[in-house]
C-alpha positions as CSV (number, residue, x, y, z in Angstrom):
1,X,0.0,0.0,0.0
2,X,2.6,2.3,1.0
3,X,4.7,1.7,-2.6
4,X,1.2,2.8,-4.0
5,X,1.1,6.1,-2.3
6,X,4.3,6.9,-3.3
7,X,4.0,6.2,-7.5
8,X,0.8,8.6,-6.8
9,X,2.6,11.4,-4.6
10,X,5.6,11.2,-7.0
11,X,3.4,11.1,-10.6
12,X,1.3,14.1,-9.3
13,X,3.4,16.4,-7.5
14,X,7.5,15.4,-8.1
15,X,7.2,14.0,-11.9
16,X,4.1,16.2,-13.3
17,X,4.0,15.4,-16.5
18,X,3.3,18.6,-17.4
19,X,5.2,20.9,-15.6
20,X,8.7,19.3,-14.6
21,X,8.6,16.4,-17.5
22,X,7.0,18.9,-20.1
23,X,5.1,16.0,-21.5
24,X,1.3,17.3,-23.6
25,X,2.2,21.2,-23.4
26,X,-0.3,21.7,-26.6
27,X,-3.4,20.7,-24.5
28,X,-1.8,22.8,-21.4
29,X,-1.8,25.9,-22.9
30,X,-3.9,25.7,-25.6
31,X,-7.5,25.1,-23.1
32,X,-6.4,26.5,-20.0
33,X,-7.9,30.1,-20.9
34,X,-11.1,29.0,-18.7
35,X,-11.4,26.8,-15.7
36,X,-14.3,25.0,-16.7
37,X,-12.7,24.1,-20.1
38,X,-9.6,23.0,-18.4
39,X,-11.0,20.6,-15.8
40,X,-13.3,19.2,-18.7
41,X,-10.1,18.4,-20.5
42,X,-8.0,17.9,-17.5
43,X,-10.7,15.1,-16.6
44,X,-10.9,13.8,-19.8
45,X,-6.9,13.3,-20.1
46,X,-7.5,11.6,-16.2
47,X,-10.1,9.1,-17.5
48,X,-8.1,8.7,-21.3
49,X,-4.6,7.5,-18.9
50,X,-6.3,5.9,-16.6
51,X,-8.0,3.3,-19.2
52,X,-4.9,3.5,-21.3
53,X,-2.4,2.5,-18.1
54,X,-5.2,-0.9,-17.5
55,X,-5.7,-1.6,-21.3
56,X,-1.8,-1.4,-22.1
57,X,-0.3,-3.3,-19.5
58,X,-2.4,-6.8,-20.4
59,X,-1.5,-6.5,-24.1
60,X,2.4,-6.0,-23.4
61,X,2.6,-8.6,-21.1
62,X,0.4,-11.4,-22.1
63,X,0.1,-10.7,-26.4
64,X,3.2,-8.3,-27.4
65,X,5.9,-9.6,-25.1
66,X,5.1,-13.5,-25.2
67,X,5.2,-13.5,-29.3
68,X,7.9,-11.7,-29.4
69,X,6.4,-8.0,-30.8
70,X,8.0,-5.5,-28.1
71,X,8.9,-3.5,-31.1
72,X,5.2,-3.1,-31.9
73,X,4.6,-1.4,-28.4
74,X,4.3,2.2,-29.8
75,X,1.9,1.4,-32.3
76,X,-0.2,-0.9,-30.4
77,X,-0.7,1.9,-27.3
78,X,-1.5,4.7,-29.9
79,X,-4.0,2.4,-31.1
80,X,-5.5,1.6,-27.9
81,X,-5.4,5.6,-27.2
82,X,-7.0,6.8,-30.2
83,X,-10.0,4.3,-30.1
84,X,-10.7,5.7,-26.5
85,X,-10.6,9.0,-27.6
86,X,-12.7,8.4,-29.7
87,X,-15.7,6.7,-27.3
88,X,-14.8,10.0,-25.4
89,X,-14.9,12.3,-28.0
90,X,-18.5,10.4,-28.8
91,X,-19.4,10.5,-25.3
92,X,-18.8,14.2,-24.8
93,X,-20.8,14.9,-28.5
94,X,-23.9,13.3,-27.1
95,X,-24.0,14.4,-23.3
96,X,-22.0,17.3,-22.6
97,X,-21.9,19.4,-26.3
98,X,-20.9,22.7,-24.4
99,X,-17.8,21.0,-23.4
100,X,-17.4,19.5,-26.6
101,X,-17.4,22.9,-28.6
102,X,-15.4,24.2,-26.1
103,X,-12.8,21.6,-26.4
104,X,-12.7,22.0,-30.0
105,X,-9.7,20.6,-31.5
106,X,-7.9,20.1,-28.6
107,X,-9.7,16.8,-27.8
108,X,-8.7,14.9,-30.8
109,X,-5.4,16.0,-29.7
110,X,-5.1,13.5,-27.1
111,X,-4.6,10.9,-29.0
112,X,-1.4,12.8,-29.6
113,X,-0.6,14.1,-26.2
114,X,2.6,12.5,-25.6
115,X,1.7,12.4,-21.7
116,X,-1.0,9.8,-22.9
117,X,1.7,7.8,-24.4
118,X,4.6,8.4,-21.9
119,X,1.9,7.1,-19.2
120,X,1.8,3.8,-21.5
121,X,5.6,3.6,-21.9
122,X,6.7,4.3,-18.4
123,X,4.5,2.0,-16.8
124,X,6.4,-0.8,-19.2
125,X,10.0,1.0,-18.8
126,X,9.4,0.5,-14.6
127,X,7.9,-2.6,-14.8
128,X,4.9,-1.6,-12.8
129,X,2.3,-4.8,-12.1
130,X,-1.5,-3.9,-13.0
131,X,-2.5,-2.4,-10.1
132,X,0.9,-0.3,-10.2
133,X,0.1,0.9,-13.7
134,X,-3.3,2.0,-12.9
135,X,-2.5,3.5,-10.2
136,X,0.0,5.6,-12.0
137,X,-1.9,6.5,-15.3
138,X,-4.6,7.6,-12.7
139,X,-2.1,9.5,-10.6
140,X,-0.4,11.1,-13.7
141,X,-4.1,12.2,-15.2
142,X,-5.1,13.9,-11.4
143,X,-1.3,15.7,-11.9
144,X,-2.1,17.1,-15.4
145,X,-5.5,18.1,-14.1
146,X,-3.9,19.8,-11.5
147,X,-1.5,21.6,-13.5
148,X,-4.3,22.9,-16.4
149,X,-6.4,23.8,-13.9
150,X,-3.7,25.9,-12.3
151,X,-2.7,27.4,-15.2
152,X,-6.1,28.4,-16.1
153,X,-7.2,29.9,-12.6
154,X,-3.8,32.6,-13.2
155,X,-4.8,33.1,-16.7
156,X,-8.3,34.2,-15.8
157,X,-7.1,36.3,-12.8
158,X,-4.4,37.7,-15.4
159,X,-7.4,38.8,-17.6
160,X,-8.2,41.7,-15.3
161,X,-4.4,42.8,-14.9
162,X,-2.8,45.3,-16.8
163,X,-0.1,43.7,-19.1
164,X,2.4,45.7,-20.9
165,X,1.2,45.4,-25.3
166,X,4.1,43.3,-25.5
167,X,3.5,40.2,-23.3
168,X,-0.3,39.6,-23.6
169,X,-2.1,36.2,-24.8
170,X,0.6,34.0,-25.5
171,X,3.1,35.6,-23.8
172,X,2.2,36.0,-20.5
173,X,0.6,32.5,-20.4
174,X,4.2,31.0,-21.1
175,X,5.3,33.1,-18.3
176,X,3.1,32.2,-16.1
177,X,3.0,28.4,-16.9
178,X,6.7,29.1,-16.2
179,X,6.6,30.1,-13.0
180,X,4.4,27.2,-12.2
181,X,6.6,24.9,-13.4
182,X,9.5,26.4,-11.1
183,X,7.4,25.8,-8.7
184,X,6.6,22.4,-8.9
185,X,10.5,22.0,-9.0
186,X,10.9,22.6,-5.2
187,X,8.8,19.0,-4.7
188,X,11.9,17.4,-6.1
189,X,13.6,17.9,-3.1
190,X,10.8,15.3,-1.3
191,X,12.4,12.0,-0.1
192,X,10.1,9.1,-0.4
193,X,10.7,6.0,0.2
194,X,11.2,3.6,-2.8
């Protein structure tokens, strides 16, 4: 139990994906202008790794890795990704089409995200068991969440501020994603144990 605690402290606070590993910026900064859009998405990418961690780790170990087909890993997981994407992409269509607008292209993007994918690859590259890989693609989902929606909170408290011509939009949102990514970088001084 205690090993479980620490693969989720570490993949949400010490390894955040997003802001110390810089894995799926294009997601980050491109629907963190509004809260609501950024937890949709941050949820969304929770849910997408979550499945992704329990749906990869049975077809490595008991299909790719028994005949031989490692080298097929990649391919495989980005398979598995995009078809959940899609039932998501789907889901959100038919139930929630605010969120779906909003979302835009940044949704079909996920399949892309290369935190998706890294979730899928690590969990192979440690050797995680099932429950360890869950556990982790969950984990890693809740830290991206909590980095969007972080992000997105400053930029809509930075839409009332007076910003020189120069640095607003883009700008000050790379500046500001930045600074909470220097941040983050003082939980790497955390000793847990492995």
């Amino acid at each position: 139990m205690l090993n479980l605690i620490v693969i989720s402290i570490s993949a949400i606070l010490i390894e955040n994906f997003v802001l110390v590993k810089f894995y799926g910026c294009c997601p980050f900064l491109g629907v963190s202008t509004k809260s609501s859009t950024a937890v949709g998405m941050g949820m969304a990418v929770v849910f997408t790794m979550t499945l992704t961690s329990a749906l990869t780790y049975p077809l490595y170990w008991f299909v790719l890795k028994p005949l031989g087909l490692e080298y097929l890993q990649t391919i495989a997981f980005i398979v598995v990704i995009a078809t959940l994407v899609q039932i998501i992409e789907m889901f959100l269509q038919k139930s929630i089409p605010a969120l779906y607008s909003a979302l835009g292209i940044y949704l079909p993007l996920i399949t892309t995200n290369c935190a998706v994918l890294g979730v899928a690859l690590l969990n192979i590259n440690k050797e995680y068991n099932f429950i360890e890989s869950v556990v982790y693609g969950f984990s890693a989902g809740v830290g991206f969440l909590l980095a969007i929606y972080l992000l997105s909170v400053v930029r809509e408290r930075m839409s009332y501020a007076d910003i020189p011509k120069p640095f607003r939009g883009f700008p000050i949102a790379l500046i500001a994603a930045a600074l909470l990514s220097i941040s983050f970088m003082g939980f790497q001084g955390l000793k847990l144990p492995f």
